[in-house]
N, C-alpha and C positions, 0 to 999 in steps of 0.2 A: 634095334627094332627095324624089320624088314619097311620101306614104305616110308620111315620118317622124316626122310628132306624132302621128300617127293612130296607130300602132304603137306608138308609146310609151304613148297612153291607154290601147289595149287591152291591150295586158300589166300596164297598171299595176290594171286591171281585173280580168282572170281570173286572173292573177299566174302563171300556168306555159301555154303552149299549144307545137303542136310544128308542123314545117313548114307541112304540107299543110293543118290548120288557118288557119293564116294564108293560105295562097294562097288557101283556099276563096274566106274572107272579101277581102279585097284586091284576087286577081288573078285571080279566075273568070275574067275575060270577056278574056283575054288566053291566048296561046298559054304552054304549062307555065307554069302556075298556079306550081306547088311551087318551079322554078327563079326564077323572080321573086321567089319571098319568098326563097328563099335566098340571092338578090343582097344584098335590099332589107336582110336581118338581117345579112349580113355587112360591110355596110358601117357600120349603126350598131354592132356590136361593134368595127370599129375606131375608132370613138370612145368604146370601153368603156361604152358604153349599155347593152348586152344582153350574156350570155351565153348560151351553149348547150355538150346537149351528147348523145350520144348514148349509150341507156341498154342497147338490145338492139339486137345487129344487123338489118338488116333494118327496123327501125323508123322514121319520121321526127326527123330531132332536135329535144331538148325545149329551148325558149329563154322566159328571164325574164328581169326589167329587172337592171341590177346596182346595186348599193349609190352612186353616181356618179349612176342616173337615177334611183334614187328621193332621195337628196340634195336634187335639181335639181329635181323636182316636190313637194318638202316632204311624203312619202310615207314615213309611220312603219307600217311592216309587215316581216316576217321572211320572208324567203325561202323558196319553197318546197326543200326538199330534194330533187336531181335522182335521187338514188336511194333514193328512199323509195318501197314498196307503192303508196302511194294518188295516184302520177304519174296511175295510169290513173284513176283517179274525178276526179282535178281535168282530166282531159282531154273528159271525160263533158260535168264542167260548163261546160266550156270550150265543148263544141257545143252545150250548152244554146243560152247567150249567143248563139253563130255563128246557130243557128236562129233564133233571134227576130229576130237582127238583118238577116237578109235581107230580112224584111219591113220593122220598123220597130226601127231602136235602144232598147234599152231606156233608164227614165230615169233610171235610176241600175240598180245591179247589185252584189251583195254576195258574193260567194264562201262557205261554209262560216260562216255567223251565225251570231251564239251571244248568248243571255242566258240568265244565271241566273235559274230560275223560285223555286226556292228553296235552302234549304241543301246539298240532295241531290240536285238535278236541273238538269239545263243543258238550255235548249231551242235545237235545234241542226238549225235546216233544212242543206240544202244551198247553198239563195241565198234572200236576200232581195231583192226588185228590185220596179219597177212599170214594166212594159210595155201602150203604148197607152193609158193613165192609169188603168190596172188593177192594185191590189199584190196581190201573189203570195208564196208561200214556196214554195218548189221540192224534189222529192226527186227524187232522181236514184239510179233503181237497176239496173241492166242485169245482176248477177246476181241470181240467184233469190233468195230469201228466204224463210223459215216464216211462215204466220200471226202465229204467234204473235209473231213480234218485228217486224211490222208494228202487230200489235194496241200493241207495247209503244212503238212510233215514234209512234201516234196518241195512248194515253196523257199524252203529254207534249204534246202539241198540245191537248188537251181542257183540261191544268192551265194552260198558256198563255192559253189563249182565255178561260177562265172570270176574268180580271182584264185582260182586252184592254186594254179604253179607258185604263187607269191604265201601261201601258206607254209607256217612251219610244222609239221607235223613232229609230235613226239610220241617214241622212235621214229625214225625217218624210215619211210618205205624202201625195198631194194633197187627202185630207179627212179630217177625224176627225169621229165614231167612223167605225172601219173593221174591215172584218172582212175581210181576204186571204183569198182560194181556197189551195189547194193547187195548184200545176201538177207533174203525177208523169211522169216518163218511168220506164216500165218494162215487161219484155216478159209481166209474169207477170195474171194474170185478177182482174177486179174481186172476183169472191169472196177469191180467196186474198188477196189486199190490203186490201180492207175500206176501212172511212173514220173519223178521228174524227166524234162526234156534233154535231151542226149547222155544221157546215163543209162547204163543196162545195169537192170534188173534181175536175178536169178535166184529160184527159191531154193532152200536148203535141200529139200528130197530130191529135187533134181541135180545142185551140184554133187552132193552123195553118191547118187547112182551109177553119174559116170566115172566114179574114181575108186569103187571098192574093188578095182581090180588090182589096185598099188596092194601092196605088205603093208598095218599098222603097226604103229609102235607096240610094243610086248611092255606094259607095264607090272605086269604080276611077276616079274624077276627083279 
């Protein structure tokens, strides 16, 4: 089946996406997109690869690897729960991914990091990855937010940064010392969002803009 390791990397990657996600990615360039990856999922759920399942009516269904593909790729991670709140924000970061990757694949991609900064604080982007040999930590927020618990989201990024080099990141970035951008998707105004101190910031439709002059990757072969 055309598509089938490809599908299994990327779910083993964003770890939850929902149809038309997939079709975007896959089967753009083909007549219904969405029906093709509905083929394409249902064929590997009968080989119990994947599950799915649908959460609201109306909606595309949500489908993850199953406990059998992650076995079979030696893939120690915990599933996401198909009805839990935050479907919708791992879907978010799911087009994060989908958008980069139109352009150029990213080179590794982390869902939901996390390290302990200290006893009382967990530093918790939404992705760690490096795209175009650029590391990045990503936030992802499409509802609105107060100042102020943006100010307290950069906080933790300023306590982070302030012992960067001594961090072990996993995968390791292509150079060290390194200092990651932030890449934010979000619909709300650089005032009300602000930045932590000496980190740049740079939002997703602008780092897009200046790069769709590269070639992307041809996924649909």
């Amino acid at each position: 089946m055309a598509h089938r390791d490809d599908l299994i990397e990327f779910l083993s990657i964003v770890r939850i996406a929902n149809t038309e996600q997939i079709g975007r990615l896959f089967f753009a360039d083909r007549g219904s997109p969405d029906k093709r990856a509905s083929e394409a999922l249902c064929a590997l759920a009968k080989e119990k690869l994947v599950e799915g399942e649908i959460i609201r009516m109306g909606e595309p269904k949500l489908w993850r690897l199953t406990k059998k593909a992650k076995d079979l790729k030696g893939i120690e991670q915990r599933g996401i729960p198909f009805n839990t709140i935050k479907t919708v924000h791992w879907q978010s970061i799911t087009d994060l991914y989908i958008r980069l990757s139109n352009i150029e694949r990213p080179l590794f991609f982390i869902p939901e990091y996390r390290e302990v900064i200290d006893n009382k604080r967990t530093f918790s982007p939404d992705a760690w990855l490096v795209w175009r040999k650029r590391p990045f930590f990503a936030e992802v927020q499409l509802t609105a937010m107060p100042s102020t618990r943006w100010k307290d989201k950069w906080n933790s990024y300023e306590l982070f940064y302030s012992n960067l080099n001594k961090r072990a990141f996993q995968p390791k970035p292509p150079a060290r010392p390194v200092k990651p951008q932030v890449l934010v998707v979000t619909r709300q105004t650089d005032v009300t969002i602000g930045s932590p101190k000496g980190v740049e910031i740079v939002r997703l439709d602008t780092l897009l803009s200046v790069n769709t002059s590269h070639s992307a990757r041809d996924y649909s072969k």
